[in-house]
C-alpha positions in Angstrom: -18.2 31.5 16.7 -14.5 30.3 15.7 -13.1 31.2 12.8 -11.8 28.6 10.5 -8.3 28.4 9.8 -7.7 28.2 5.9 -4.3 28.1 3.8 -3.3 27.3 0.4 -2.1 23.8 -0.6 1.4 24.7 -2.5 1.3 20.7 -3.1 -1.4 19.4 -5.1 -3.2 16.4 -3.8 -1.6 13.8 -6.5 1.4 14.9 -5.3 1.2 14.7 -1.5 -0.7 11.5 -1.6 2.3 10.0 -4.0 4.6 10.8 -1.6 2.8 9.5 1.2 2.8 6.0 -0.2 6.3 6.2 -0.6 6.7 7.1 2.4 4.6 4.2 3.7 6.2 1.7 1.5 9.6 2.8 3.0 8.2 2.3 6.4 6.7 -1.2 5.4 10.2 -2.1 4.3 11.8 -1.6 7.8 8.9 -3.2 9.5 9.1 -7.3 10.3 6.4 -9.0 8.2 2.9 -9.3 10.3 0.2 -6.7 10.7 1.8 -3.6 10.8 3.5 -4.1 7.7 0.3 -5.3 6.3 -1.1 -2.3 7.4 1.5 0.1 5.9 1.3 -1.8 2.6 -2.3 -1.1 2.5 -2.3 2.4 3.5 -0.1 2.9 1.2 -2.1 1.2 -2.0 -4.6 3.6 -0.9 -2.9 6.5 -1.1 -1.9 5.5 -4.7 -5.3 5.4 -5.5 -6.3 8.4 -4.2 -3.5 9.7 -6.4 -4.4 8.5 -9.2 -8.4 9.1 -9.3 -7.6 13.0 -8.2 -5.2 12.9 -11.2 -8.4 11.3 -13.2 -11.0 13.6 -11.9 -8.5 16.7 -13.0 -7.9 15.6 -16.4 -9.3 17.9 -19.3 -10.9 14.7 -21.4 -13.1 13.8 -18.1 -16.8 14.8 -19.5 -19.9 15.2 -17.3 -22.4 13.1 -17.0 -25.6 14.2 -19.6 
């Protein structure tokens, strides 16, 4: 049985996701306009929103449901 390889985030996830999407948007911007800079654009909204519903899902007001 293999062993699973585990290490500590020194980033947290808002953080690397934030920087993903500007690094996405940065690609998008050097990219013609067509698909692929669609598809940068888009991964790179995601990201956003993954940032920003981890930062949600972290903050101290969030209550649990009853």
């Amino acid at each position: 049985m293999q062993r699973r390889r585990r290490f500590t985030q020194t980033v947290f996830l808002e953080e690397r996701l934030a920087e993903e999407a500007k690094r996405l948007r940065e690609e998008a911007r050097s990219l013609p306009p067509g698909p692929l800079q669609d598809d940068a654009l888009r991964k790179a909204r995601q990201a956003e929103t993954g940032s920003h519903m981890s930062q949600w899902l972290r903050s101290p007001g969030l209550q649990p449901p009853d």
